[in-house]
PQR file of N, CA, C, O and H, with PARSE charges and radii, in Angstrom:
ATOM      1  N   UNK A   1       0.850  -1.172   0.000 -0.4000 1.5000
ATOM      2  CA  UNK A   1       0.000   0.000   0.000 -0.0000 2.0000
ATOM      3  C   UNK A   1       0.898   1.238   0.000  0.5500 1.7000
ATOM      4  O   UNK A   1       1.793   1.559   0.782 -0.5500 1.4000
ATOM      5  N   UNK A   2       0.399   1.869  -1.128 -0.4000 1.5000
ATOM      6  CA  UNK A   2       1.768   3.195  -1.362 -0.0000 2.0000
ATOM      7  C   UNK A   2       0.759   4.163   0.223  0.5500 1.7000
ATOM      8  O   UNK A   2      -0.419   4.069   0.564 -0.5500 1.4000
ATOM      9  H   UNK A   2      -0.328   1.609  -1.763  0.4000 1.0000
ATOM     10  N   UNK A   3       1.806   4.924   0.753 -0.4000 1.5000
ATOM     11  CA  UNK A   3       1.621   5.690   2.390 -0.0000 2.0000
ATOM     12  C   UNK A   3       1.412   7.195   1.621  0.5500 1.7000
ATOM     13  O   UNK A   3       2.131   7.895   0.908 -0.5500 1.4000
ATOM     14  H   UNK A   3       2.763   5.000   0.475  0.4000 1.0000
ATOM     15  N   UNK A   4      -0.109   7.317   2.214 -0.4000 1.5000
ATOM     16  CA  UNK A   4      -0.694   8.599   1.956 -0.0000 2.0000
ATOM     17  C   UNK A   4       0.190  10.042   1.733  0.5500 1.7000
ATOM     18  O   UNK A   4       0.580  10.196   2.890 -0.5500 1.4000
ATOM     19  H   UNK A   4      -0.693   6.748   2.793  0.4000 1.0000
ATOM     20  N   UNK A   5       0.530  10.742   1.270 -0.4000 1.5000
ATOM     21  CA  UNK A   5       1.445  12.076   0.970 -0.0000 2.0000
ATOM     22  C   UNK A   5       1.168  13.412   0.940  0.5500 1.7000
ATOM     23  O   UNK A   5       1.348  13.733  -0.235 -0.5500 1.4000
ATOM     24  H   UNK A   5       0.213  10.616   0.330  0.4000 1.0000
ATOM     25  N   UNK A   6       0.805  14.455   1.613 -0.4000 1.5000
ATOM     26  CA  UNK A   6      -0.025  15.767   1.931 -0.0000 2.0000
ATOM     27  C   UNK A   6       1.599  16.412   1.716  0.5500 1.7000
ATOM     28  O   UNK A   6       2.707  16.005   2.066 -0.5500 1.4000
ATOM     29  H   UNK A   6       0.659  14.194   2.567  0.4000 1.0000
ATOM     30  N   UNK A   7       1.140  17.578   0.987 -0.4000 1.5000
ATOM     31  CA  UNK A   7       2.308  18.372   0.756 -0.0000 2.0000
ATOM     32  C   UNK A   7       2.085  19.703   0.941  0.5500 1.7000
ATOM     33  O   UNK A   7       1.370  20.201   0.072 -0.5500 1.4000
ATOM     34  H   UNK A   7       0.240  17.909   0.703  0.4000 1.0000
ATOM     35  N   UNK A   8       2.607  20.702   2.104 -0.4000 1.5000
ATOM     36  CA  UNK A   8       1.925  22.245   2.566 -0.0000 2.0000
ATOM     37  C   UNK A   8       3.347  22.972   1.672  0.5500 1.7000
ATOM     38  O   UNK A   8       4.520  22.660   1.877 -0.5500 1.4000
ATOM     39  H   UNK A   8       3.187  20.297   2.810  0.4000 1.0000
ATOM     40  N   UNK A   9       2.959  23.787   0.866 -0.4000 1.5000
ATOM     41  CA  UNK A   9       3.426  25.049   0.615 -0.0000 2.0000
ATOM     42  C   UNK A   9       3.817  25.946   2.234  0.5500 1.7000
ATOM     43  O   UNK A   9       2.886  26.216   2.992 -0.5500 1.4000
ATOM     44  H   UNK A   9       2.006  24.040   0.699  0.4000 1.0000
ATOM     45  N   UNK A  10       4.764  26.196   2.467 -0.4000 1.5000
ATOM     46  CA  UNK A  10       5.341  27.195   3.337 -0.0000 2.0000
ATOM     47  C   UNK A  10       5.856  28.283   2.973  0.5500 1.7000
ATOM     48  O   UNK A  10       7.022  28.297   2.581 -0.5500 1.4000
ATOM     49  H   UNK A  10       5.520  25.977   1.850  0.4000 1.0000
ATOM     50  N   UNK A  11       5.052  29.491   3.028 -0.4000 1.5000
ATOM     51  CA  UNK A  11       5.740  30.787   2.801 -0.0000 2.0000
ATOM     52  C   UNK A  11       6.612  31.411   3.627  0.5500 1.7000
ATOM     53  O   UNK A  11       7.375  32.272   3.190 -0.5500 1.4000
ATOM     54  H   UNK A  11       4.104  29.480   3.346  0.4000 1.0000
ATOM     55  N   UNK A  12       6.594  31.024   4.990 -0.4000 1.5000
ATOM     56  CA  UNK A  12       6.842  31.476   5.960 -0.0000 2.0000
ATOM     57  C   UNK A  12       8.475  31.255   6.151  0.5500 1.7000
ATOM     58  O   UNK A  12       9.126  30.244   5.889 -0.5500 1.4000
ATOM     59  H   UNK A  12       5.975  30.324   5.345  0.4000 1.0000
ATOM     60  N   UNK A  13       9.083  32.947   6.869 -0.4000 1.5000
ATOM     61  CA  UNK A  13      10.587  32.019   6.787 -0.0000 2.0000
ATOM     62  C   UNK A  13      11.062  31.857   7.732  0.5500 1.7000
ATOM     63  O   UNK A  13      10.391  32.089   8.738 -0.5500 1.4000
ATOM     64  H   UNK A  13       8.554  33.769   7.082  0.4000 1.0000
ATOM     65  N   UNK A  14      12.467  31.374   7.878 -0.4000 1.5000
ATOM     66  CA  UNK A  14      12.651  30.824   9.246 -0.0000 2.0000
ATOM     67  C   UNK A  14      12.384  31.498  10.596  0.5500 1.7000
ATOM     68  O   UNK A  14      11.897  30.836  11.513 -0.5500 1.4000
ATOM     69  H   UNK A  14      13.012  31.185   7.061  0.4000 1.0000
ATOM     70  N   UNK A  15      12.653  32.653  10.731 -0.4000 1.5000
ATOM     71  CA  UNK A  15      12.611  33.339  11.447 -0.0000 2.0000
ATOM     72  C   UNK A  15      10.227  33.531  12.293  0.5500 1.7000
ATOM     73  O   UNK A  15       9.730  33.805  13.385 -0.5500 1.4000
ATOM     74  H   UNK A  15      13.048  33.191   9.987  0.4000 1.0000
ATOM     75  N   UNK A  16       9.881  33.302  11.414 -0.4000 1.5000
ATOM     76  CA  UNK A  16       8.115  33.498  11.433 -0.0000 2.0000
ATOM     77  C   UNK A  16       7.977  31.874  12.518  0.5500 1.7000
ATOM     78  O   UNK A  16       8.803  30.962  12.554 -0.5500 1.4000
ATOM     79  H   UNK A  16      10.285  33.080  10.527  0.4000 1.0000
ATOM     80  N   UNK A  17       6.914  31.956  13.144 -0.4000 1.5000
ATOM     81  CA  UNK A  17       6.571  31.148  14.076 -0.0000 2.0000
ATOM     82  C   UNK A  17       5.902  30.770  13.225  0.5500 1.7000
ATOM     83  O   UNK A  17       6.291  29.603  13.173 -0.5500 1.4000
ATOM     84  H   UNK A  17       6.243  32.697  13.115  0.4000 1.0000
ATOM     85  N   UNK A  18       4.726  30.908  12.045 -0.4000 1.5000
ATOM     86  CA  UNK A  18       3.679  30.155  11.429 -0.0000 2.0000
ATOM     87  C   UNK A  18       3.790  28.697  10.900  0.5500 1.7000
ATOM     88  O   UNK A  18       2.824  27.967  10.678 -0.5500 1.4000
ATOM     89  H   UNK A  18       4.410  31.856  12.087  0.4000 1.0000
ATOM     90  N   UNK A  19       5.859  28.181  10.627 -0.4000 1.5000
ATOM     91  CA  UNK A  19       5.646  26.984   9.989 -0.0000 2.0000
ATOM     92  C   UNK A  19       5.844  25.370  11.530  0.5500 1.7000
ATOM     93  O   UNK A  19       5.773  24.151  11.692 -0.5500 1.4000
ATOM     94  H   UNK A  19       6.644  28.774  10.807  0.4000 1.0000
ATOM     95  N   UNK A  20       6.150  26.865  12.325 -0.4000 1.5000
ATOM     96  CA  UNK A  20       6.336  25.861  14.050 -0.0000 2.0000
ATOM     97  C   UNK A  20       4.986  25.344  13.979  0.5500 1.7000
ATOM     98  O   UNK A  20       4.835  24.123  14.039 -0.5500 1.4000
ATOM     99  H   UNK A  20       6.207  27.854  12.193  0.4000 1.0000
ATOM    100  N   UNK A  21       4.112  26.011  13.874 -0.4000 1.5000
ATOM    101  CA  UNK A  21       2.783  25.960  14.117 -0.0000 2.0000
ATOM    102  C   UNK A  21       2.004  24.823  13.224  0.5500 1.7000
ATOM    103  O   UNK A  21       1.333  23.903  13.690 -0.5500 1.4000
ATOM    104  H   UNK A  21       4.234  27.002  13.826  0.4000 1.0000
ATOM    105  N   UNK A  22       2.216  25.065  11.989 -0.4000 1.5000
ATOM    106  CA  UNK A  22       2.282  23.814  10.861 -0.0000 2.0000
ATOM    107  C   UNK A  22       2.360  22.931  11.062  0.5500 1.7000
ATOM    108  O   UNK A  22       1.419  22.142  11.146 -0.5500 1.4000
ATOM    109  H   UNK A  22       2.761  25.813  11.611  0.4000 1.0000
ATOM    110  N   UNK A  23       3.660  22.655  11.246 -0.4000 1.5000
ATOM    111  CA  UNK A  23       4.625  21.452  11.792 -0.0000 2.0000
ATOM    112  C   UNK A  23       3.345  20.475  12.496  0.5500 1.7000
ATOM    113  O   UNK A  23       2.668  19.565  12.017 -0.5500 1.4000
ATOM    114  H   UNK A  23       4.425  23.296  11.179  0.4000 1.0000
ATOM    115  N   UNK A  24       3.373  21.358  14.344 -0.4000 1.5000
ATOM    116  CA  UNK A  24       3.147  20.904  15.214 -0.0000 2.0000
ATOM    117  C   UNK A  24       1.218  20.776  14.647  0.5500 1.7000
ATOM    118  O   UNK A  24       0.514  20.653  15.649 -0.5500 1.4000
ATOM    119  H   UNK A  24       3.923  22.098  14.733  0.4000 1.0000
ATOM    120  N   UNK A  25       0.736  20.783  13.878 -0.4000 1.5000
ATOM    121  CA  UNK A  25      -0.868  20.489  13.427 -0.0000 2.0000
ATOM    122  C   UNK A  25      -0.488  19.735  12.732  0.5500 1.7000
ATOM    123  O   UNK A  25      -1.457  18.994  12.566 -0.5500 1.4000
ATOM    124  H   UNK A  25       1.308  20.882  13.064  0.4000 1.0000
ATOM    125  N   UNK A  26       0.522  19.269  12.006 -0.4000 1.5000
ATOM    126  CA  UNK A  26       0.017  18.475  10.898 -0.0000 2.0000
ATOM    127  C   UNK A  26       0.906  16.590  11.554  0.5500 1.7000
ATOM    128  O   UNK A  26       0.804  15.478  11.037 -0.5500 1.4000
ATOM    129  H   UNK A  26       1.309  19.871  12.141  0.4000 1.0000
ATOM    130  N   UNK A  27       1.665  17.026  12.796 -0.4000 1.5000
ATOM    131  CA  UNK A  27       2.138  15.947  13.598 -0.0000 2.0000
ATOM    132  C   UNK A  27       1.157  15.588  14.341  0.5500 1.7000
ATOM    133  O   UNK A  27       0.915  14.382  14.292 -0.5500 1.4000
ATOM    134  H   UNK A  27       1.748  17.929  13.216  0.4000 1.0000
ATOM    135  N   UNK A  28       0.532  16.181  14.984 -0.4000 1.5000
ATOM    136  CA  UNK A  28      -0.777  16.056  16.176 -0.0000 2.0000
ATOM    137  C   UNK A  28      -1.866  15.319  15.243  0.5500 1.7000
ATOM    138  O   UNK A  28      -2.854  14.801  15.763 -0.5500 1.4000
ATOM    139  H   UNK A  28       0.728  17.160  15.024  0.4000 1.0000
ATOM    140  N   UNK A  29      -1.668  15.290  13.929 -0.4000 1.5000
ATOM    141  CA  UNK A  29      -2.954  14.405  12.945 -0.0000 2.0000
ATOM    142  C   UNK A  29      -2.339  13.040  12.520  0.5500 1.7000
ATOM    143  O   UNK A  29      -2.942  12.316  11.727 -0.5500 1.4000
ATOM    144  H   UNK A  29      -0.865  15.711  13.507  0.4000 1.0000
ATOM    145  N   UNK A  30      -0.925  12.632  13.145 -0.4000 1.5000
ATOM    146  CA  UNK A  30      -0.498  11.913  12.523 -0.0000 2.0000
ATOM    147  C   UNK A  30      -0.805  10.588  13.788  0.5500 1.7000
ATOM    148  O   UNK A  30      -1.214  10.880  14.912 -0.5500 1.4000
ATOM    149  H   UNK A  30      -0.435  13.220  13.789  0.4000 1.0000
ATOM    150  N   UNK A  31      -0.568   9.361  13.421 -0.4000 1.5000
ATOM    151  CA  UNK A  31      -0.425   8.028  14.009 -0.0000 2.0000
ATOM    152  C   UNK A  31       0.849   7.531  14.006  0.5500 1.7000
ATOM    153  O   UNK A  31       1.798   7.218  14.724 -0.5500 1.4000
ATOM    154  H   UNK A  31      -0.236   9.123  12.508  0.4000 1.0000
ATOM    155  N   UNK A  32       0.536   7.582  13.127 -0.4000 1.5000
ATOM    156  CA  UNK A  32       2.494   6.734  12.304 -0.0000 2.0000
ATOM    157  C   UNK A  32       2.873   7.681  10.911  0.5500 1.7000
ATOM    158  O   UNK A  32       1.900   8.211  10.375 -0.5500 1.4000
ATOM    159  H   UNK A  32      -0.235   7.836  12.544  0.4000 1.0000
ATOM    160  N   UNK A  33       3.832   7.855  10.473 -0.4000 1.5000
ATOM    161  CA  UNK A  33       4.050   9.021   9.336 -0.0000 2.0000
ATOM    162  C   UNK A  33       5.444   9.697   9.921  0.5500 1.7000
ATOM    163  O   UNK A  33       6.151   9.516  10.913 -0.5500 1.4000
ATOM    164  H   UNK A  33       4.623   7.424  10.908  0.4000 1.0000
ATOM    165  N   UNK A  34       5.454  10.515   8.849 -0.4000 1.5000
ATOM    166  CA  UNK A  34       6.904  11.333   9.111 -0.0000 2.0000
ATOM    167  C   UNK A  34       6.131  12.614   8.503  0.5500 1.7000
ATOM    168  O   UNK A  34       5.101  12.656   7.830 -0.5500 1.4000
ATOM    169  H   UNK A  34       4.880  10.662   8.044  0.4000 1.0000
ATOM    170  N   UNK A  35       7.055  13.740   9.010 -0.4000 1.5000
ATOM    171  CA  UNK A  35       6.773  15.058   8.661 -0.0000 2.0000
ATOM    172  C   UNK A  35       7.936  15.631   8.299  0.5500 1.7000
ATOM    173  O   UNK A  35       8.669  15.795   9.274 -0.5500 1.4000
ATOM    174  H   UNK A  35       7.892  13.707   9.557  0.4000 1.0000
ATOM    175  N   UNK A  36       8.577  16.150   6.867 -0.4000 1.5000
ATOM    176  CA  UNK A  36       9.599  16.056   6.854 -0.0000 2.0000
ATOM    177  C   UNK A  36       9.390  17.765   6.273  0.5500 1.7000
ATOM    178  O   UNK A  36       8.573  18.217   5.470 -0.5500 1.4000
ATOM    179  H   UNK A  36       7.982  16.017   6.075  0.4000 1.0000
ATOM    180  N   UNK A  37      10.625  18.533   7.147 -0.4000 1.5000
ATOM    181  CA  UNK A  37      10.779  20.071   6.640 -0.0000 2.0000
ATOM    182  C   UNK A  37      11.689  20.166   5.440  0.5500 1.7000
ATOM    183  O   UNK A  37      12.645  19.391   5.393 -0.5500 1.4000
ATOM    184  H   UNK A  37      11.288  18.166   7.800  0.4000 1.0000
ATOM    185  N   UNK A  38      11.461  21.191   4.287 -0.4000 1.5000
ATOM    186  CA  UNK A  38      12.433  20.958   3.479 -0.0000 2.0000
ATOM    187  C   UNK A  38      12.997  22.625   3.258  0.5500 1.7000
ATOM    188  O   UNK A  38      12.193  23.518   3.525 -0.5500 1.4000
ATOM    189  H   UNK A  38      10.685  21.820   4.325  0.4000 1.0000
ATOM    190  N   UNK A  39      13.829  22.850   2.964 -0.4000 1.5000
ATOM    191  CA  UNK A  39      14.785  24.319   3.205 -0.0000 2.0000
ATOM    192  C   UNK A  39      15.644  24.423   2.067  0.5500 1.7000
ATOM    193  O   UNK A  39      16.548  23.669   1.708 -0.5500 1.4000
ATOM    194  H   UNK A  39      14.482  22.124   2.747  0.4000 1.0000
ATOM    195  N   UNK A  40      15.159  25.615   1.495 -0.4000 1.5000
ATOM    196  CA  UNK A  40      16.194  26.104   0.468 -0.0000 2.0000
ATOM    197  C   UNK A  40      16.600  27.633   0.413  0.5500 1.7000
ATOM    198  O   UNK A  40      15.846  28.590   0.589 -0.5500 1.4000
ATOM    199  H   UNK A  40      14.424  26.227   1.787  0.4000 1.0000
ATOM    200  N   UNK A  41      18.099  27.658   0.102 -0.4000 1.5000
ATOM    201  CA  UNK A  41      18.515  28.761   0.894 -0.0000 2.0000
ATOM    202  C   UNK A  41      18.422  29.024   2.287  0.5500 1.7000
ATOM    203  O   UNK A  41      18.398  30.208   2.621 -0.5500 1.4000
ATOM    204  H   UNK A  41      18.712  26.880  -0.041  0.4000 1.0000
ATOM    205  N   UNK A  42      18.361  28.089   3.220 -0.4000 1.5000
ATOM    206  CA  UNK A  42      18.046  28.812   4.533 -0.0000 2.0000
ATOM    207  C   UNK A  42      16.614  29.057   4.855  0.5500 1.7000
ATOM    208  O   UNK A  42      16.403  29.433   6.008 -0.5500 1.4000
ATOM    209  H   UNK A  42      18.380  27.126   2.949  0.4000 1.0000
ATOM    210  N   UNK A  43      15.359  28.890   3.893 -0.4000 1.5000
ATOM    211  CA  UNK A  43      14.344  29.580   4.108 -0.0000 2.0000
ATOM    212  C   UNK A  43      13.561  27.886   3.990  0.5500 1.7000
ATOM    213  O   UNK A  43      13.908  26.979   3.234 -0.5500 1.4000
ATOM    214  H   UNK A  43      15.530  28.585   2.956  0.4000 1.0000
ATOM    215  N   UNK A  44      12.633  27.878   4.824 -0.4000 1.5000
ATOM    216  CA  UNK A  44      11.369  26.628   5.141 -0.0000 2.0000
ATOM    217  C   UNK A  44      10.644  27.279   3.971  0.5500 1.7000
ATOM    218  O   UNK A  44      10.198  28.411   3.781 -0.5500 1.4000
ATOM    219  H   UNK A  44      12.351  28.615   5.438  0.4000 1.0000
ATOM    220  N   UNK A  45      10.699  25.810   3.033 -0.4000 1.5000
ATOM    221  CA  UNK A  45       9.728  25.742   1.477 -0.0000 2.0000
ATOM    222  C   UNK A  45       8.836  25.243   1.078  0.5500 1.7000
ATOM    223  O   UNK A  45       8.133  25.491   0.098 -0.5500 1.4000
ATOM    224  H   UNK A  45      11.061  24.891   3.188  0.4000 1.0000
ATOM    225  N   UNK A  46       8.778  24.046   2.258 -0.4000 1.5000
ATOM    226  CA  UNK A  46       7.481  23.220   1.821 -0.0000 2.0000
ATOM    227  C   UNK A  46       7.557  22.407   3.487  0.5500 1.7000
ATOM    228  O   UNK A  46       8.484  22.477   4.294 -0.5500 1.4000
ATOM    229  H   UNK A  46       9.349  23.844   3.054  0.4000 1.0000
ATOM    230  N   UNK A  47       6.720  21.927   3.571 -0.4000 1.5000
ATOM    231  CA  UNK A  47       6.316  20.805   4.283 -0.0000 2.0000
ATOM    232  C   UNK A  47       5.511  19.344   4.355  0.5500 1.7000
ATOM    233  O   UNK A  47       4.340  19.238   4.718 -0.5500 1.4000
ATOM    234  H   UNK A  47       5.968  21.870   2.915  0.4000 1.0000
ATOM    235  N   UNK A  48       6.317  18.303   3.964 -0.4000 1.5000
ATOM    236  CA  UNK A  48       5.615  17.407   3.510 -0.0000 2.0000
ATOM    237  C   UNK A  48       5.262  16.391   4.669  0.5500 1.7000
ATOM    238  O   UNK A  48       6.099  16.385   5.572 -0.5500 1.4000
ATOM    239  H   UNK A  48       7.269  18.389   3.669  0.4000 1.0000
ATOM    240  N   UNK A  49       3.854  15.259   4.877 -0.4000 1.5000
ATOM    241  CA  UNK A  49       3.264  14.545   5.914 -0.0000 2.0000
ATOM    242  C   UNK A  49       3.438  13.446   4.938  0.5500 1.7000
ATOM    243  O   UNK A  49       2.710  13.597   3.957 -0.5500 1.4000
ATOM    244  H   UNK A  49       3.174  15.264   4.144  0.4000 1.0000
ATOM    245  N   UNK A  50       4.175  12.395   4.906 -0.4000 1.5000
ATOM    246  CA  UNK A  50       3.355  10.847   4.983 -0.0000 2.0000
ATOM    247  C   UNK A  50       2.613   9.938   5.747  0.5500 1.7000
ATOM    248  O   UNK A  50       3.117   9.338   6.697 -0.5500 1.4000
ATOM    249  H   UNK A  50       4.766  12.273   5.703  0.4000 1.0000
ATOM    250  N   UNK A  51       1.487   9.802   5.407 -0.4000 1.5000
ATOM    251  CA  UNK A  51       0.983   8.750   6.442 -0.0000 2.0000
ATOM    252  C   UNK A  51       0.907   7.275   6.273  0.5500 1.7000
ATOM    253  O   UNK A  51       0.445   6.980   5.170 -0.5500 1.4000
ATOM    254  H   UNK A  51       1.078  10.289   4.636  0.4000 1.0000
ATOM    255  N   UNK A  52       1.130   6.536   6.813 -0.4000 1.5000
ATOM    256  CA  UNK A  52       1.122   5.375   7.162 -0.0000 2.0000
ATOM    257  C   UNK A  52       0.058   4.613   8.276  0.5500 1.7000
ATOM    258  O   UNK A  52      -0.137   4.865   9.465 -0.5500 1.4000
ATOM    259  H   UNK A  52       1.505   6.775   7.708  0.4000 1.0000
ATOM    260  N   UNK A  53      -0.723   3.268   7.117 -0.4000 1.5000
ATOM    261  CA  UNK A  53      -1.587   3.226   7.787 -0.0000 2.0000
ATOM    262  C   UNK A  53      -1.103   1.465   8.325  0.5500 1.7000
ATOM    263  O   UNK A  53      -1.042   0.740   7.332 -0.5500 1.4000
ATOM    264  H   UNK A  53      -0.565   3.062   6.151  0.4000 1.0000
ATOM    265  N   UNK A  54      -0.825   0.834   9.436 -0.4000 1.5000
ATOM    266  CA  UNK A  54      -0.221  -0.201  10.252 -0.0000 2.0000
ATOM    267  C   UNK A  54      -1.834  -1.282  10.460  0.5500 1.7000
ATOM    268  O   UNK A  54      -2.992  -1.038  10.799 -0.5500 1.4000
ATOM    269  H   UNK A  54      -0.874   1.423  10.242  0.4000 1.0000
ATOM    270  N   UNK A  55      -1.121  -2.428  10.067 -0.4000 1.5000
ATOM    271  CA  UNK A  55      -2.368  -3.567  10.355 -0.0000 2.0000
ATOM    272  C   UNK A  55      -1.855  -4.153  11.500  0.5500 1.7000
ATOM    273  O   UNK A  55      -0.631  -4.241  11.608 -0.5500 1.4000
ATOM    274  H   UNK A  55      -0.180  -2.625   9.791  0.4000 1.0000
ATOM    275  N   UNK A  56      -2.703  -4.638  12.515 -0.4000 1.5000
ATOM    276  CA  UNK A  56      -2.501  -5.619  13.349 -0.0000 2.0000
ATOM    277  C   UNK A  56      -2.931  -6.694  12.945  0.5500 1.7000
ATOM    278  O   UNK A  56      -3.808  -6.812  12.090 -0.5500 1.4000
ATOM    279  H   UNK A  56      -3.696  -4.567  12.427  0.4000 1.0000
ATOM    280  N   UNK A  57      -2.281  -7.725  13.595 -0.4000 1.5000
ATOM    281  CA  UNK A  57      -2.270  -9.304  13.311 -0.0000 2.0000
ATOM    282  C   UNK A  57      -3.610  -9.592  13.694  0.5500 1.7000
ATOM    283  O   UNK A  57      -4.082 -10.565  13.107 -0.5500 1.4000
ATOM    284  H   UNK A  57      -1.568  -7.629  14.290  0.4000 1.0000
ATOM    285  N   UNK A  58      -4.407  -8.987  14.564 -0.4000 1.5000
ATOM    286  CA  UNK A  58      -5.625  -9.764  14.601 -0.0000 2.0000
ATOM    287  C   UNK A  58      -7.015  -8.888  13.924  0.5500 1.7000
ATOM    288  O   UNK A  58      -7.131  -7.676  14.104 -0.5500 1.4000
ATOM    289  H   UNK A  58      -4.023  -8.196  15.041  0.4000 1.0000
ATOM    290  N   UNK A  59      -7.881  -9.579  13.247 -0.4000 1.5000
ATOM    291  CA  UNK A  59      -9.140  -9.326  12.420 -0.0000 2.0000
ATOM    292  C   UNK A  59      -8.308  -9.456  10.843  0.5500 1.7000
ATOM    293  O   UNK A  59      -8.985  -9.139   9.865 -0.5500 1.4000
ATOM    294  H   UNK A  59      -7.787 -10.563  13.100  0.4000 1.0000
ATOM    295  N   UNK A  60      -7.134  -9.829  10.651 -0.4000 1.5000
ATOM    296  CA  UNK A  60      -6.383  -9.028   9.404 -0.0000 2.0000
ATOM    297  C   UNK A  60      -6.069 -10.727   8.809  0.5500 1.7000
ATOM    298  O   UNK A  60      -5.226 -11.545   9.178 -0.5500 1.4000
ATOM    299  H   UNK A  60      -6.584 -10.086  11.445  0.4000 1.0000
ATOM    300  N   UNK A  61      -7.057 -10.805   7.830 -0.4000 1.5000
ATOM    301  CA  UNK A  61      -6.907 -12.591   7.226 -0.0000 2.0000
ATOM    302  C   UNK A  61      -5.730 -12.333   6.340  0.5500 1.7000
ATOM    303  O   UNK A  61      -5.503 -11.436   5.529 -0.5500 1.4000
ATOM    304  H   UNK A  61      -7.742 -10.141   7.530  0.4000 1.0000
ATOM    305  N   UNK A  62      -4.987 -13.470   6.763 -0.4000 1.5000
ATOM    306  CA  UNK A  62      -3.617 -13.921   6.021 -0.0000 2.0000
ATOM    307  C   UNK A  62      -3.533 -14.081   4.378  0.5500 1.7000
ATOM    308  O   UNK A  62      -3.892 -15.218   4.073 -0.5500 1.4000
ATOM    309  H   UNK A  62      -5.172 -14.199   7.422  0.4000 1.0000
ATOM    310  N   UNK A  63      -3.257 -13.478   3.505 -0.4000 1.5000
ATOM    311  CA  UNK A  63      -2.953 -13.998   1.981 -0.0000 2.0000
ATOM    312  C   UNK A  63      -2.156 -15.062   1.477  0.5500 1.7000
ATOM    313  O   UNK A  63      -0.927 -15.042   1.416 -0.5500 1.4000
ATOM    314  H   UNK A  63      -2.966 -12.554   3.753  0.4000 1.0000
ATOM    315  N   UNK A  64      -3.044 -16.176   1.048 -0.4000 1.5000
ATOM    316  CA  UNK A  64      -1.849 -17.474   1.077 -0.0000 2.0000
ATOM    317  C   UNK A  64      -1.770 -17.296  -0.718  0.5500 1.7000
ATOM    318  O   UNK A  64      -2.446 -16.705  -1.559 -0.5500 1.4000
ATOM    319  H   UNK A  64      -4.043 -16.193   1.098  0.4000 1.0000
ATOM    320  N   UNK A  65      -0.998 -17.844  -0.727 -0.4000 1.5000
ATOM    321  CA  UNK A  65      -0.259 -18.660  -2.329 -0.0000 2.0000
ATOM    322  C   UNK A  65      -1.568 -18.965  -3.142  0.5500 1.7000
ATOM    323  O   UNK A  65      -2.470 -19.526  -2.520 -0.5500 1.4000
ATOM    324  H   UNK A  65      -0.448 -18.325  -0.043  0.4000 1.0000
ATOM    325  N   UNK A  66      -1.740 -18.704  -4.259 -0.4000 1.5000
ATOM    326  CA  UNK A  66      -2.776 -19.292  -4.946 -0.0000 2.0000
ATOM    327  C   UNK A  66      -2.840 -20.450  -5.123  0.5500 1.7000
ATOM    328  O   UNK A  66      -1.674 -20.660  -5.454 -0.5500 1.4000
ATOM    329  H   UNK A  66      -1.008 -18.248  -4.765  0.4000 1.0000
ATOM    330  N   UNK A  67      -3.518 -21.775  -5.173 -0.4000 1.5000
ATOM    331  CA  UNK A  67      -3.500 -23.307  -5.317 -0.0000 2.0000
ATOM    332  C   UNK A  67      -3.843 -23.755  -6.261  0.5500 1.7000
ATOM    333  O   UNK A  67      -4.889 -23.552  -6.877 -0.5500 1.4000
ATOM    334  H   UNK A  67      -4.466 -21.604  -4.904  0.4000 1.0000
ATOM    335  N   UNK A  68      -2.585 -24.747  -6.597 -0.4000 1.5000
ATOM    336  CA  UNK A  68      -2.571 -25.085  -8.176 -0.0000 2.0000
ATOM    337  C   UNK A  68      -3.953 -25.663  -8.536  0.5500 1.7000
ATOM    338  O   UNK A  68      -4.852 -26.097  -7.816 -0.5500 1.4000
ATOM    339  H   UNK A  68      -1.736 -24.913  -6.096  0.4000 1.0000
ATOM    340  N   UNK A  69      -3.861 -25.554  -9.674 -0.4000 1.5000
ATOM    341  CA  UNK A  69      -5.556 -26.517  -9.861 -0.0000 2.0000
ATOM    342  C   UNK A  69      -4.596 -27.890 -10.240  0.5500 1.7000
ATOM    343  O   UNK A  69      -3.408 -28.104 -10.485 -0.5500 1.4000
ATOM    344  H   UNK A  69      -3.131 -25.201 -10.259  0.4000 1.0000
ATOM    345  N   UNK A  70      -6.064 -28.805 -10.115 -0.4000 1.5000
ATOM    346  CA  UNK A  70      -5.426 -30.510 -10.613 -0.0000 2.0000
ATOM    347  C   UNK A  70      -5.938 -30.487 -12.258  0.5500 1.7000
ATOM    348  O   UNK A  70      -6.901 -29.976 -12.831 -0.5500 1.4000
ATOM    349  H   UNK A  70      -7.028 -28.631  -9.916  0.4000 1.0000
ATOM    350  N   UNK A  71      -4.930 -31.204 -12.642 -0.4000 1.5000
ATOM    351  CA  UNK A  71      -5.348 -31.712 -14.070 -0.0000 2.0000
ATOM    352  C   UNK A  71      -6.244 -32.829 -14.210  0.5500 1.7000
ATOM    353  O   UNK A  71      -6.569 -33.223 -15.330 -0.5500 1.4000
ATOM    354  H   UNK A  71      -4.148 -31.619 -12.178  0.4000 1.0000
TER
END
């Protein structure tokens, strides 16, 4: 399963509290995921969220091998 991908435009530059703020909303929505800052020149450019969605072993039926047919 390709992990969900939200991508924020950041205008804001380093110095501005607005992409702290970002950050910390778009982590507080997360479970499992990464939030990764990206910087060019020195200046916060984007902000990207992957999410990731985790199965547990139980309710989650196993995928077996397909079975040959008989001739």
């Amino acid at each position: 399963m390709k992990p969900q991908q939200n991508e924020i435009k950041a205008t804001a530059n380093a110095g501005s509290e607005d992409w702290l703020e970002t950050v910390r909303r778009q982590v507080g929505s997360l479970r499992f995921g990464v939030v990764q800052i990206v910087v060019h020149e020195s200046r916060i450019v984007q902000i990207e969220k992957t999410e990731r969605i985790r199965f547990g072993t139980a309710g989650v039926e196993s995928i077996s091998p397909t079975k040959q047919l008989e001739a």
